[in-house]
C-alpha positions in Angstrom: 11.7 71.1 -18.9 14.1 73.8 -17.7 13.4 76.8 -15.7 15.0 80.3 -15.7 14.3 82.2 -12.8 15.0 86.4 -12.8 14.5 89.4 -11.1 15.6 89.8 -7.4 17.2 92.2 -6.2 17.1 94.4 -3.0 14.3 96.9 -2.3 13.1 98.5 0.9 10.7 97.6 2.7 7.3 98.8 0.9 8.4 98.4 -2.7 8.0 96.4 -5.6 9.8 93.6 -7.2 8.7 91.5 -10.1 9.9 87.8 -10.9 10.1 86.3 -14.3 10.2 82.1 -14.8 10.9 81.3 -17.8 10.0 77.4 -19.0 11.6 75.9 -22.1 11.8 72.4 -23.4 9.0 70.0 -23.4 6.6 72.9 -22.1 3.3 71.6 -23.3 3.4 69.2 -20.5 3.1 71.7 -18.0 -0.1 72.2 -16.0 1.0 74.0 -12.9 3.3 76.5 -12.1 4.6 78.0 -8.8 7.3 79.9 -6.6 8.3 78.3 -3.6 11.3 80.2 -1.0 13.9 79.5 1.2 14.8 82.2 4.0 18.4 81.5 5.6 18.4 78.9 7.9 14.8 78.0 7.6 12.8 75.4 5.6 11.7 75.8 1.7 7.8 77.1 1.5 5.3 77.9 -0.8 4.4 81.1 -2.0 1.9 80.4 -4.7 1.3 78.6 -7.8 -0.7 79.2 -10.9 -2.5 76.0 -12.6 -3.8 76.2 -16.1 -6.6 73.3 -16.2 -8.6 74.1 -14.3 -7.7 77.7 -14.1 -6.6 78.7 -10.6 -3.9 80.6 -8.4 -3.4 79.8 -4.9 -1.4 81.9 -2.6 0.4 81.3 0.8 -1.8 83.5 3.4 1.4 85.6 4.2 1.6 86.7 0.9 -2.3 87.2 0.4 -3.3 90.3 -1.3 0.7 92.2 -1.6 1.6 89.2 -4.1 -0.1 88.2 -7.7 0.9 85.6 -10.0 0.5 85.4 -13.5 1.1 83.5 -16.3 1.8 84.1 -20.3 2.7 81.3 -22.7 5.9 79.9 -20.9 6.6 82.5 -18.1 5.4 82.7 -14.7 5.6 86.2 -13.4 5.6 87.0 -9.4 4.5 90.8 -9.0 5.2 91.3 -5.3 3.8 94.4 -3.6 4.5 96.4 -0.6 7.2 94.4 0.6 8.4 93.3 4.1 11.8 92.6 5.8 10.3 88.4 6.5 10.2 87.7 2.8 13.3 88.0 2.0 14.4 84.3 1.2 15.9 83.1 -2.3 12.9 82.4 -4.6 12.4 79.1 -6.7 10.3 78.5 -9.6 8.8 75.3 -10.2 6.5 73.4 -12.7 4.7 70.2 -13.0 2.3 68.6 -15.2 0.2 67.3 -13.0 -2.8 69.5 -11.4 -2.7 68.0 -8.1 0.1 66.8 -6.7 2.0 67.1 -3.5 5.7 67.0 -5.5 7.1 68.9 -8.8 9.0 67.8 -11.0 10.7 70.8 -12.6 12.6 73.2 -10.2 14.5 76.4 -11.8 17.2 78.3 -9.9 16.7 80.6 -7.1 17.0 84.0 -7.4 17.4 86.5 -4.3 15.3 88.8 -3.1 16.3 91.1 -0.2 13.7 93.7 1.7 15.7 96.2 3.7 14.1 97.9 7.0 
């Protein structure tokens, strides 16, 4: 499976961005999908994921309610609402097959996303 992150870019604070994952390869054997980020200097986190059996989306609580994930077919979509200055980080796609699972297996590359004050 490969992954194709897209759509960073620098907004200001309060604005809209929306991020595109694109899986291709072996895709049926995805279950779960998910963007994780990385702020300069600080650890990797979650942000949310999207699982297709069951059918559920999961959220970090600092992006509750501003961010909403989607998916259609192969692509994972990110639409991120009234941005802030603290989530600018560069953004990773993942995917897994498994459900549940504390690892994933498939990682795209990042793409950047900048909030200005």
């Amino acid at each position: 499976v490969q992954l194709q992150a897209s759509g960073g870019g620098l907004v200001q604070s309060g604005g809209s961005l929306r991020l595109a994952c694109a899986a291709s390869g072996s895709i049926f054997s995805i279950n779960r999908m998910g963007w994780f980020r990385q702020a300069l200097g600080k650890e990797r986190e979650f942000v949310s994921s999207i699982r297709r059996n069951p059918y559920t989306t999961t959220y970090a609580d600092s992006v509750k309610g501003r961010f909403t994930i989607s998916r259609d077919k192969n692509t994972v979509y990110l639409q991120m609402n009234s941005l802030k200055p603290d989530d600018t980080a560069v953004y990773y796609c993942a995917a897994d097959a498994l459900a549940n699972s504390a690892s994933w297996n498939y990682w795209g590359q990042g793409t950047q996303v900048t909030v200005s004050s």
